[in-house]
N, C-alpha and C positions, 0 to 999 in steps of 0.2 A: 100741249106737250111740253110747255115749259118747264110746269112743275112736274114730270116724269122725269125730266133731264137734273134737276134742281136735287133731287135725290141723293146724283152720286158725291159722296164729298169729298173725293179722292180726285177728283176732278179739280180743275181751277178752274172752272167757270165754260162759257156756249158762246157760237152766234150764229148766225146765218143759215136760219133755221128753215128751208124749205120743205114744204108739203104739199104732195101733188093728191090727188084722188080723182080714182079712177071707179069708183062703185066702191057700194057696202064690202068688197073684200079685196080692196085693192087700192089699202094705203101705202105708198111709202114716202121716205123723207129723207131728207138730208141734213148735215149740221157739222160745223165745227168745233171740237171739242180741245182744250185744253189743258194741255197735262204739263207736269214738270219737266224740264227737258232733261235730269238726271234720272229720269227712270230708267231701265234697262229697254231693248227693245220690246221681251217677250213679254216684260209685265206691261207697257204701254198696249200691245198688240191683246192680252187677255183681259184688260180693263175696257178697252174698245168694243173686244166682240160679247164681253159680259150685257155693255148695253145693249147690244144688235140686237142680242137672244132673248134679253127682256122685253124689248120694244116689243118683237116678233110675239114670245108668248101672251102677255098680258094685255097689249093695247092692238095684236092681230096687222100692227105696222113691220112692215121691212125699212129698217133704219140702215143707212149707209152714215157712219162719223168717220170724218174725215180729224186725224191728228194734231194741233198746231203746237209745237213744244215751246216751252216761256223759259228764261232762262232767270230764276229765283236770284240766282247767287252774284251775277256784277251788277255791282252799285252805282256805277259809272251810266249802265244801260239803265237800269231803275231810274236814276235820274235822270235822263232823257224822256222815258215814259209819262213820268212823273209832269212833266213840264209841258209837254204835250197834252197830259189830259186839265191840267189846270188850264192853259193856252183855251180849250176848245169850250170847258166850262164856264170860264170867263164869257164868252161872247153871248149865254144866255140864249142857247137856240134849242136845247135839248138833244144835242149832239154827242154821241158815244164813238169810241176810240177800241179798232180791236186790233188784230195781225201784226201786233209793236214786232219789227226785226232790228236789229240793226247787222252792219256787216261792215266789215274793213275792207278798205280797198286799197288799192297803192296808192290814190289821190286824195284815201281819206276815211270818215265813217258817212255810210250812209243807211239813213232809217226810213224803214217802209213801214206802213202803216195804213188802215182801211177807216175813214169817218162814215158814221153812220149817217144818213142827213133824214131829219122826218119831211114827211108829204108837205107840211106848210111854209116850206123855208123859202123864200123868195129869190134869196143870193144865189147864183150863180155857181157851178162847182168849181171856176176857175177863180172867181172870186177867193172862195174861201179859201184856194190852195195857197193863193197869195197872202192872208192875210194868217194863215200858222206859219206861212215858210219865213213871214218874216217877223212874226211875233218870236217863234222859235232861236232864231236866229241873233237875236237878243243876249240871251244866254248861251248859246252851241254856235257862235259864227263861222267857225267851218264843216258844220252839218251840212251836209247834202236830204234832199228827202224826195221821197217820192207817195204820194198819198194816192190814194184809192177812196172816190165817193160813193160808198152804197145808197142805193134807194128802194125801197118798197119790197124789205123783207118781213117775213111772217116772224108775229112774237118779237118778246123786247130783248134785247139787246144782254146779255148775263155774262158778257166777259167780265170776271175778276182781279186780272192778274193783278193790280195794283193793290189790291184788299189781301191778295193771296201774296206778293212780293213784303209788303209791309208787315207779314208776321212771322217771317224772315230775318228778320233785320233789328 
């Protein structure tokens, strides 16, 4: 179902691509899908159910896409993403990076974010939260962060924003 989803190009990229089945006529799936966060709502909301409807017709799946909007335009944020997927790349684990937030608080900026982690990685998830929070921290010392380890989702991993921010800019 990857490359069904790969299709749209108006999209910026997928992840967290679940599929249940229940019998020869009773697929459905799940997935995050992201879009620019400058779209309007009704075209985010008709690009979404454009995919429902295709999934439904063509591959006989009921797709639920769930929205995550990215936000193209601050460079400020791009650069924290930015740093963060170098950060994870660097440690050579085969590690993907998706849900980049950030958000202002009174006490500050804080970024949320989702690692992907594969079946063979032996560290620890609290390990690893330690060793971005303070790779990161490096260059962003008063980033706050909050990470999220995924494990043992279906299909790879096709968030873009970084590929999609970068021709942008």
């Amino acid at each position: 179902m990857t490359h069904e989803l790969e299709r749209y190009k108006q999209i910026l990229g997928f992840h967290d691509l679940r599929i249940y089945n229940y019998g020869p006529n009773a697929v459905f799936a799940t997935v995050d899908v992201e879009i620019d966060s400058n779209w309007t709502l009704d075209h985010a909301h008709e690009v979404i159910d454009d995919i429902e409807r295709d999934f439904k017709k063509r591959l006989n799946v009921i797709l639920v896409a769930h929205m995550d909007p990215i936000d193209l335009t601050n460079r400020h944020y791009n650069k924290i993403h930015q740093a963060i997927k170098d950060i994870v790349a660097a440690y050579d684990l085969d590690l993907h990076t998706h849900d980049f937030h950030v958000e202002e608080t009174r006490t500050g900026e804080l970024v949320q974010f989702d690692v992907v982690v594969p079946h063979n990685i032996g560290i620890p998830d609290d390990v690893l939260n330690r060793r971005i929070t303070r790779d990161l921290e490096k260059d962003f010392p008063k980033l706050r962060t909050e990470i999220n380890f995924d494990h043992n989702y279906i299909g790879e991993d096709q968030s873009t924003f970084t590929d999609a921010a970068s021709k942008h800019h």
